[in-house]
N, C-alpha and C positions, 0 to 999 in steps of 0.2 A: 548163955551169952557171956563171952570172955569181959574183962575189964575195957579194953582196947576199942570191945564194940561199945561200950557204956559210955565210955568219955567220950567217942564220937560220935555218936548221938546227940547225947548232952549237949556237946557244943554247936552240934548243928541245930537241936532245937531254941538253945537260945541265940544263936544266931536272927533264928528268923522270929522271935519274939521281941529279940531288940532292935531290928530293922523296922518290922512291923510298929513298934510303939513310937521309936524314932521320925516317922515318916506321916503319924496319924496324931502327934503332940504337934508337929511342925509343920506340916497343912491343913489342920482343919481344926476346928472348935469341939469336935469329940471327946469323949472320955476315952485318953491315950491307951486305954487299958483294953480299947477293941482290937488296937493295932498287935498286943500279947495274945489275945484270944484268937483270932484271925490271923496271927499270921503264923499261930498253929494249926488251925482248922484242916490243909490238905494232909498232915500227917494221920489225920483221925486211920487211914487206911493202914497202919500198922497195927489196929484193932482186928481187922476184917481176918476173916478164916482162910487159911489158904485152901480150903477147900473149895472156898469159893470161885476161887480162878478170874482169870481176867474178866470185865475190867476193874474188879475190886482186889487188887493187889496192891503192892508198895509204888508208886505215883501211874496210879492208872486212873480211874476215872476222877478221883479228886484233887489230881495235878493237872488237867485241864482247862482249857479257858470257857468252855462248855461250863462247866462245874462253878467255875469263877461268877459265869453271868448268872446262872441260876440260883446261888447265894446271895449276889448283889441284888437280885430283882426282890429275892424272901424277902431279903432283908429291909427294901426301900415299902414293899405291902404290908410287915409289919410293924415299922416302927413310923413310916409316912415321913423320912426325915433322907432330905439328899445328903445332909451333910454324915449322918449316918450311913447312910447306905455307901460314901465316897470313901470314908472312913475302912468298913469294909473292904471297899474294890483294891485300895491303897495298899494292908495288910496281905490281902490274898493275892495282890497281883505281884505283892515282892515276894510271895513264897516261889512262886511259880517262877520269877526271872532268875534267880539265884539259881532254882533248882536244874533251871532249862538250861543253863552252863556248866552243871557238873556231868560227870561222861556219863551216868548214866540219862540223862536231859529228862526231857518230857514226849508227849504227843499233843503237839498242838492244835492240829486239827482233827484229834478225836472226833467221830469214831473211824475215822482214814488212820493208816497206824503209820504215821509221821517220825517219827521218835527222831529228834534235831538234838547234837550238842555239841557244840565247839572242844569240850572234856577236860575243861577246866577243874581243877581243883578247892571248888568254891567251900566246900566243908574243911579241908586241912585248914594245918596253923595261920599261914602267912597270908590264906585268904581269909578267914577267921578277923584277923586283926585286921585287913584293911576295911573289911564290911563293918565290923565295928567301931573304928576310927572315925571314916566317913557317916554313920550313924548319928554319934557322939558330936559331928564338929556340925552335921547337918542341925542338930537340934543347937548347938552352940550361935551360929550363925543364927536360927529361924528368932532365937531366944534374942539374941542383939539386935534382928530388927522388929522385933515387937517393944523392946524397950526404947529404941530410937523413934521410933512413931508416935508411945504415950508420950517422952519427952516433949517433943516436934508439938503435938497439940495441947498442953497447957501455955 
């Protein structure tokens, strides 16, 4: 694997580690750190063998909304916490929407082989920066109205 493919990678995974953490510090009472864990989780499949072949390849079955709910359910049976398991859906579901706009998209209605994307260039540079921009000002924003509110009731 050249350099080229390292850094884009790299920025694509923390793309979605910082959208994910952005999205799950700024709607929910979670430890923001689910939203880095989860909103790497569909990647786990650049683990998988390619021996193994579809649907366990690069966003096959764990770029789905199948895969999504089936997370979200483990997840609310094991920890018994909506705000947990919201937290989750939050992280995984921004993998999946970023991912579903770049050309090679998703399948959303797995296991029908759907494969939708507008062919956006949501991993280069200049998408790069607006996903994290809007990240950054989402948490900025959520952050001034949590402190407007403690204000507000003393």
């Amino acid at each position: 694997m050249g350099p080229g493919r390292i850094a884009f990678l790299a920025g694509a995974f923390a793309t979605h580690a910082i959208v994910g953490y952005a999205l799950v510090r700024g709607s929910t009472g979670a430890d923001p750190r689910l939203g880095i864990v989860f909103g790497l989780v569909p990647d786990v499949d650049f683990l998988f063998l390619s021996a193994w072949g579809q649907p366990f390849v690069h966003r096959g079955i764990t770029h789905t909304p199948l895969f999504v709910l089936a997370v979200v359910a483990g997840s609310y049976a094991v920890a018994r916490s909506r705000e947990f398991a919201a937290a989750v859906a939050l992280a995984l579901g921004s993998h999946l929407v970023i991912d579903s706009l770049s050309p090679m998209g998703i399948d959303p209605l797995f296991p029908l082989e759907t494969n939708w994307s507008p062919g956006l260039p949501v991993h280069g540079p200049t998408a790069t920066i607006v996903l994290w921009t809007a990240s950054i000002g989402f948490l900025a924003w959520r952050t001034d109205a949590f402190r407007s509110s403690d204000y507000s009731s003393n």
